[in-house]
C-alpha positions as semicolon CSV with decimal commas, in nm:
position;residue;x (nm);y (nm);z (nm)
1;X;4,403;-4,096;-0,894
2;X;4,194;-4,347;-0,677
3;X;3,864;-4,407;-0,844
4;X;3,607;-4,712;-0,648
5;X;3,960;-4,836;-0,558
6;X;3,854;-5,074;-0,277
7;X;3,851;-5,370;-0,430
8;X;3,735;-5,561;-0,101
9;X;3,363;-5,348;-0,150
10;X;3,073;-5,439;-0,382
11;X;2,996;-5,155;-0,625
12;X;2,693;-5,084;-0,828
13;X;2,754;-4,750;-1,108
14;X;2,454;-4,656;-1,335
15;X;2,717;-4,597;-1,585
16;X;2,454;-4,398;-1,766
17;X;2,385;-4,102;-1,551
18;X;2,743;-4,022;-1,532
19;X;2,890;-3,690;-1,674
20;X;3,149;-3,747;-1,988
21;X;3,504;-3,635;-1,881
22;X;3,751;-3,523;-2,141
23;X;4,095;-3,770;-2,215
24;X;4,402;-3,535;-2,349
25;X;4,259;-3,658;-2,707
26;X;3,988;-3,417;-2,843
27;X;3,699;-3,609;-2,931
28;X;3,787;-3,921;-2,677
29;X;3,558;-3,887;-2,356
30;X;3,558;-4,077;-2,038
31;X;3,343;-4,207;-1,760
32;X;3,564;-4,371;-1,526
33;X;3,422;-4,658;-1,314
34;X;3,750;-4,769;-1,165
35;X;4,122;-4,676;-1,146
36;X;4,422;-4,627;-0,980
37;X;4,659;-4,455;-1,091
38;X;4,679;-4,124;-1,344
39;X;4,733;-4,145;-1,733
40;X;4,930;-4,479;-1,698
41;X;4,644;-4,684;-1,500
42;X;4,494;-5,009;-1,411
43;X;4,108;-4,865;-1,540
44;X;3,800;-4,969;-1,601
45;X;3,623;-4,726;-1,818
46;X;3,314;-4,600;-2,037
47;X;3,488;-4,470;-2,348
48;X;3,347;-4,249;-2,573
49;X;3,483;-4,160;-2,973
50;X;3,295;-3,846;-3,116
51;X;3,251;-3,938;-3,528
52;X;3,633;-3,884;-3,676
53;X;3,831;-3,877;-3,386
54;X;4,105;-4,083;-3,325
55;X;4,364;-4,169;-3,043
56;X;4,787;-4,120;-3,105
57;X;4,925;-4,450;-3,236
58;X;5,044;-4,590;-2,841
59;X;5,152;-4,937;-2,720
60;X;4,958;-5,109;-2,469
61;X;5,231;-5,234;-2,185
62;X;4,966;-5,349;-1,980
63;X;4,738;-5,453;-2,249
64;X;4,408;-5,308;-2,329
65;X;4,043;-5,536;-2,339
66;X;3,731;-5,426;-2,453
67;X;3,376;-5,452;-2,586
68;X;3,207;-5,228;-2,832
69;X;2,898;-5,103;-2,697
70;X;2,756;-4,856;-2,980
71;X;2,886;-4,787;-3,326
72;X;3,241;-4,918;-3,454
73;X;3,560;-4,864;-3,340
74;X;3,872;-4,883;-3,590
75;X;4,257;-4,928;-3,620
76;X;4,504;-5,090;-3,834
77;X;4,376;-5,421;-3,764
78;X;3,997;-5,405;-3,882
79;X;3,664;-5,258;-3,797
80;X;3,463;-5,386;-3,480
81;X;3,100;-5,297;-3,464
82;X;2,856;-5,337;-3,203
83;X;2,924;-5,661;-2,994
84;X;3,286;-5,728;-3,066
85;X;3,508;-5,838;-2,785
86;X;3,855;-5,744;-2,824
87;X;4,192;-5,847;-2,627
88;X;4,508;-5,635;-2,732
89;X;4,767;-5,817;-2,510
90;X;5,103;-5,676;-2,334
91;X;5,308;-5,532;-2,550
92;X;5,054;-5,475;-2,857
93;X;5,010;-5,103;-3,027
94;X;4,761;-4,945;-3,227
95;X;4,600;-4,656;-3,376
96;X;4,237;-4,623;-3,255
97;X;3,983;-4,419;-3,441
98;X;3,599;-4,437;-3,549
99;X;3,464;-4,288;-3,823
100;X;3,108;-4,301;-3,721
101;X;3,164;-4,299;-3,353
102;X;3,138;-4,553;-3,059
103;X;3,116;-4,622;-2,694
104;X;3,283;-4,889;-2,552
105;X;3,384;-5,066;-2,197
106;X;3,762;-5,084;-2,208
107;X;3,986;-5,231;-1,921
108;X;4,351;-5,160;-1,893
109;X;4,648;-5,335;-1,699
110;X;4,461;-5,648;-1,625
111;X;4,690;-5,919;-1,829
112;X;4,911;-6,120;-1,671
113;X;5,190;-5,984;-1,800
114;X;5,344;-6,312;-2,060
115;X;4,995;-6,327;-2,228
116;X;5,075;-6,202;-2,576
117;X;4,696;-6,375;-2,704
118;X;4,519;-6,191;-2,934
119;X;4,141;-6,207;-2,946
120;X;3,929;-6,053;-3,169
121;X;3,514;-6,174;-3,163
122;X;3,225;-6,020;-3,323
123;X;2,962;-6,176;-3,082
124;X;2,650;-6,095;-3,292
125;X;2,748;-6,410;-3,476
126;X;2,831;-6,606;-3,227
127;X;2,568;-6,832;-3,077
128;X;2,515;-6,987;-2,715
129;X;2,415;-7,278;-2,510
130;X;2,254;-7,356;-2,207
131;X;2,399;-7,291;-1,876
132;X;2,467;-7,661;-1,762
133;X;2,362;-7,521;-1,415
134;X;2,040;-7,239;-1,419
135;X;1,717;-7,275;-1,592
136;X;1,647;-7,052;-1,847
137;X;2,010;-6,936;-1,884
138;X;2,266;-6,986;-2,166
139;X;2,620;-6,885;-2,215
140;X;2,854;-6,764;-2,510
141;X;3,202;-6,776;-2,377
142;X;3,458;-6,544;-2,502
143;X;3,801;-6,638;-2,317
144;X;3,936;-6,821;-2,015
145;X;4,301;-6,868;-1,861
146;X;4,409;-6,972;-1,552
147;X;4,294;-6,686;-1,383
148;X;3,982;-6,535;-1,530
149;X;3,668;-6,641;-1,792
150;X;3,481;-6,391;-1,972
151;X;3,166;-6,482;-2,110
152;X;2,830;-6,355;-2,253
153;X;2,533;-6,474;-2,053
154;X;2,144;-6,435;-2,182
155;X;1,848;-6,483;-1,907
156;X;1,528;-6,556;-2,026
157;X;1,240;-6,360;-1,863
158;X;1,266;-6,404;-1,431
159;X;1,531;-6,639;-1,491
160;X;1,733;-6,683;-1,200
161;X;2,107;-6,726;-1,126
162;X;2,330;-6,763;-0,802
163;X;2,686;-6,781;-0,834
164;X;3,014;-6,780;-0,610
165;X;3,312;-6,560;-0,706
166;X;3,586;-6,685;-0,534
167;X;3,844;-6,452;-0,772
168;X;3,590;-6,160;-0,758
169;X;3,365;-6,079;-1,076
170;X;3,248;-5,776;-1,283
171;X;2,930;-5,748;-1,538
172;X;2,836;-5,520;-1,734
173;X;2,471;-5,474;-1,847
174;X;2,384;-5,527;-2,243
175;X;2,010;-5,561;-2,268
176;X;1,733;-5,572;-1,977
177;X;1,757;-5,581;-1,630
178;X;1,855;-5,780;-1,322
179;X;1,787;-5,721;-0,998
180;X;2,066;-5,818;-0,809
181;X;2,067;-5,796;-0,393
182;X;1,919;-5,462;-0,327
183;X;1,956;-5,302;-0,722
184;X;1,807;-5,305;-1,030
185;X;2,101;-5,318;-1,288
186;X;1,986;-5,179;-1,641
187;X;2,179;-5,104;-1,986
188;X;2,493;-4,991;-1,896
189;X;2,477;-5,062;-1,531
190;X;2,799;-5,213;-1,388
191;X;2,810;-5,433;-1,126
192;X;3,181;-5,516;-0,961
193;X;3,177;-5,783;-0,692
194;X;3,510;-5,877;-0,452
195;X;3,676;-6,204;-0,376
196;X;3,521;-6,451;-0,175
197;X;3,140;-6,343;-0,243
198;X;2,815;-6,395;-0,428
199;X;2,601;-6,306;-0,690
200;X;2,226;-6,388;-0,666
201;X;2,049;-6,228;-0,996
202;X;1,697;-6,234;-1,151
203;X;1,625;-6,141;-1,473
204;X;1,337;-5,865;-1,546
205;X;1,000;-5,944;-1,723
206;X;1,213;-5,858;-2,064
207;X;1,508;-6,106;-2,017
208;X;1,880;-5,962;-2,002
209;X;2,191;-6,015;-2,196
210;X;2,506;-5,928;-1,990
211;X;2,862;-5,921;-2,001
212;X;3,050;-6,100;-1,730
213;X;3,424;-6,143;-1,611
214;X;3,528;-6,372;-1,359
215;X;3,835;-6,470;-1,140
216;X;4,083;-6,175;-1,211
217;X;4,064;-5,952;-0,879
218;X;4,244;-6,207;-0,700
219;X;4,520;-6,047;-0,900
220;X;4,435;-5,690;-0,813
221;X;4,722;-5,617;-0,622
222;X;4,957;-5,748;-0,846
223;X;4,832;-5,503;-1,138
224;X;4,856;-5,202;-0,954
225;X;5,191;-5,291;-0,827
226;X;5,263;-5,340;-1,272
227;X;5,126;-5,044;-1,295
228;X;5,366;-4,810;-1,016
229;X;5,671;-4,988;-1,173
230;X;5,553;-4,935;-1,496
């Protein structure tokens, strides 16, 4: 399965107005926003747990990273409510479930494949500072390597921001809007730019809070290939 699998193309998805698909767990619903490949897949994806559902106990071979949208998603390891960021590394397993329900963005087979770091942040509590660079912009970083950073960033009202990717980026939207080339990105709205491009942003009248990841598509090709070996 090939899903916005042209990683050389900027891509806008309204995650929002998207139709829930069904995973082979009852109560575990998808929206896809990228993939290639079928059960075993590199993915990016809106994930959806009804109230009481849970997943099989599995190991993640390609490791699994996510945030947590709405509600609070469980396993062995703790509960994670709205805002935490979570990195299960190569090699990690767990028993997903939520009690209450959640959504959540969750990317699989994008590790480099030694990285056996665990990270597990609960970014209500976490606090930010201002973007060394942009007016009226701060950060709250969540994790960098020698490939990629993931961060939280928070625009005050019309604040501005014009970045390079040289690796390629991805953001999703938290809170507000930005208008970004020809779009309007609002909650939920996912944004996934290629190597060796830009991102010129505005934030609406209300501010935004987004979710950002930088620098990993220049190892695209080398997760799909993990991925068909797998």
């Amino acid at each position: 399965m090939k899903i916005a699998a042209n990683f050389s193309q900027r891509i806008v998805v309204h995650s929002d107005s998207l139709e829930w698909i069904k995973s082979p767990m009852p109560g575990v619903d998808r929206r896809p926003l990228d993939r290639v490949g079928e059960e075993v897949a590199r993915a990016t994806t809106i994930v959806r747990y009804a109230p009481g559902s849970e997943f099989s106990p599995h190991v993640h071979t390609g490791g699994e990273e996510f945030i947590v949208l709405e509600g609070v998603f469980q396993d062995e390891h703790g509960s994670f409510p709205e805002g935490s960021y979570i990195r299960n590394p190569p090699q990690s397993q767990h028993q997903p479930s939520s009690l209450t329900g959640c959504v959540m963005l969750v990317k699989l087979w994008q590790f480099q494949p030694e990285d056996r770091t665990h990270v597990r942040l609960q970014t209500r509590f976490m606090g930010s500072v201002k973007h060394a660079n942009f007016k009226g912009l701060s950060i709250t970083p969540l994790y960098k390597d020698e490939i990629e950073e993931v961060s939280l960033l928070h625009f005050e009202p019309d604040a501005e921001m014009t970045i390079e990717t040289q690796g390629g980026a991805e953001l999703l939207m938290l809170e507000g809007s930005l208008s970004e080339q020809a779009d309007t990105l609002v909650k939920h709205s996912w944004l996934r730019t290629p190597v060796n491009s830009e991102i010129n942003a505005k934030a609406g009248k209300n501010g935004a809070k987004v979710w950002i990841k930088t620098g990993h598509l220049i190892d695209v090709e080398n997760q799909i290939t993990r991925v068909q070996n797998a």
